[in-house]
C-alpha positions in Angstrom: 113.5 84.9 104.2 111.7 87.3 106.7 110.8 90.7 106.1 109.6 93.4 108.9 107.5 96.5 108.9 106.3 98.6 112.2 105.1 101.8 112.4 103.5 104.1 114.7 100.0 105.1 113.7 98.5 108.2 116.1 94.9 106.2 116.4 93.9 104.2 118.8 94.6 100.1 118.4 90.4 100.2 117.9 90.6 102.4 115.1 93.5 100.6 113.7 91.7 97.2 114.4 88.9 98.1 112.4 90.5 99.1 109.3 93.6 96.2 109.8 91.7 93.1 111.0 87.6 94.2 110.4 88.1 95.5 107.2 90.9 92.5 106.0 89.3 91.6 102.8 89.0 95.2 101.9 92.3 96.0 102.0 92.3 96.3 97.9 90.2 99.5 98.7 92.9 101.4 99.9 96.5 100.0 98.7 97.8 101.3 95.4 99.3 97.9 95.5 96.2 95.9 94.9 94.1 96.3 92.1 91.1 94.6 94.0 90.7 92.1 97.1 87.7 90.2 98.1 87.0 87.7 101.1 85.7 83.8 100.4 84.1 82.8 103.6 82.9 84.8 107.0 86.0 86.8 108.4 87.8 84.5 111.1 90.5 81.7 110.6 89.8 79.9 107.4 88.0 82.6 105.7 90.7 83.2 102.3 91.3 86.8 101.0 92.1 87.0 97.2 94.2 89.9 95.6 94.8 90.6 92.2 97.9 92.8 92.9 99.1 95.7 90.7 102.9 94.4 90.7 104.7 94.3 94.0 108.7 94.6 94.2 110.4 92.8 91.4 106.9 91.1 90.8 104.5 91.6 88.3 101.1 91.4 88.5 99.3 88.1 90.1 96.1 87.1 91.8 96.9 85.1 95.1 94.9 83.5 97.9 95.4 83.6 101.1 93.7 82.4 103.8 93.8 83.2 107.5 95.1 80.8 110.5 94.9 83.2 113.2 92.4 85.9 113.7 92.2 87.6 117.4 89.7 90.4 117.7 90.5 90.8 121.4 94.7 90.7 121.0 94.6 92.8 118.1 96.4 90.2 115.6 95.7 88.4 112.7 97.9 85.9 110.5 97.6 84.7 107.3 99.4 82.5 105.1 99.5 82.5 101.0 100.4 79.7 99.0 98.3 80.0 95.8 99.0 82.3 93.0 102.7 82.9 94.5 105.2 83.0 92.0 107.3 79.4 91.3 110.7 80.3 93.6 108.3 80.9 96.3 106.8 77.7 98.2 104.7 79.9 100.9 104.4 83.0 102.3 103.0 83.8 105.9 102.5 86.9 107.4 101.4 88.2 111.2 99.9 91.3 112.0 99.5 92.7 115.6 98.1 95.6 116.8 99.6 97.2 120.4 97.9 99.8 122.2 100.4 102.7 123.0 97.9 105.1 124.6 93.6 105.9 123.9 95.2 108.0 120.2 98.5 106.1 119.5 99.1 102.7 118.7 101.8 100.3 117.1 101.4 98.2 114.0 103.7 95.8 113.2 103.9 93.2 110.5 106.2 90.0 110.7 106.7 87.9 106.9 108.0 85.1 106.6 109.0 83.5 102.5 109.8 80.1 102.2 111.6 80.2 99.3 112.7 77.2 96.6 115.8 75.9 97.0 117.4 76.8 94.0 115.9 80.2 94.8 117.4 80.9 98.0 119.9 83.5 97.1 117.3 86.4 96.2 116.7 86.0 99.9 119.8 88.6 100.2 118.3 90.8 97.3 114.4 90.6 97.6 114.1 92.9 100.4 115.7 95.3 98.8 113.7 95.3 95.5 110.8 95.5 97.8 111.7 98.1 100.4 110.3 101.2 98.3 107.0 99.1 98.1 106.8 98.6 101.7 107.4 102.1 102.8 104.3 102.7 100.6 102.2 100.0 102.0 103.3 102.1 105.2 102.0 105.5 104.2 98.9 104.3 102.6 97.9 102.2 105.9 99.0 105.2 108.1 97.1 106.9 105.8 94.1 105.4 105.8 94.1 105.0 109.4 94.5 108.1 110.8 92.2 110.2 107.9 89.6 108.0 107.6 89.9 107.5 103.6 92.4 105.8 100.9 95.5 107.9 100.4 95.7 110.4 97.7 97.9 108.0 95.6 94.7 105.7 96.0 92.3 107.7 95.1 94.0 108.9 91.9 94.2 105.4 90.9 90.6 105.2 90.9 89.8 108.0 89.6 92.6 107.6 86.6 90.2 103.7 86.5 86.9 105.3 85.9 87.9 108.1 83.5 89.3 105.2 81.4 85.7 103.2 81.7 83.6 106.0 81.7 
């Protein structure tokens, strides 16, 4: 199964860079969809990103690991691949990020998944995307977001906040 997302962010590919690819084990910072990320390892292929997720799609909350195979600082791309913590119709997930410079304040981030899925799984392939298309317009916004403003969206940040009322 593949699944798609590009968008046009009105930053520079730098900017973008630093928050997409420099910040990668961050990304739990500023994603209503994560409850919390951290990086295992120095950032650059091999280092493994792990996210405890706040329910994605159809899927509940999980932890998974995922480690990168590609990380180009220069080109502006990244790729990853996840294949612990995935739940059992799904044998891997891989995903490539890249990064293209429009102009010096616009740039063009795109996001190319592939799911290999279990056999006897293979017919959500026509449904999944789908269940998961309202998710990844917000991973979308929230990356835009972030981007362009310099902080976590507002949906985010009350997240957070909603979190540390409940702890306090």
């Amino acid at each position: 199964m593949k699944l798609a997302m590009e968008f046009t962010v009105e930053a520079s590919a730098e900017k973008a860079w630093s928050v997409l690819g420099e910040q990668y084990g961050d990304i739990g910072g500023f994603l209503s969809s994560m409850i919390s990320t951290r990086l295992e390892g120095e950032l650059g292929v091999g280092a493994s990103r792990v996210c405890e997720s706040a329910g994605f799609g159809p899927f509940p909350t999980m932890i998974v690991k995922e480690k990168l195979i590609k990380f180009d600082p220069k080109g502006y791309a990244f790729t990853y691949r996840a294949k612990k913590g995935l739940p059992v119709f799904i044998h891997s997930a891989q995903n490539a990020w890249t990064i293209e410079p429009k102009s010096d304040n616009r740039c063009v981030v795109r996001s190319r998944a592939e799911v290999d899925l279990a056999w006897w799984a293979k017919p959500l392939g026509i449904v999944l995307p789908s269940l998961m298309a309202r998710d990844f317009r917000k991973v979308e916004e929230e990356l835009k977001y972030r981007i362009e403003k310099d902080r976590p969206h507002p949906r985010k940040r009350e997240i957070v906040r909603k979190l540390n009322n409940a702890t306090a």
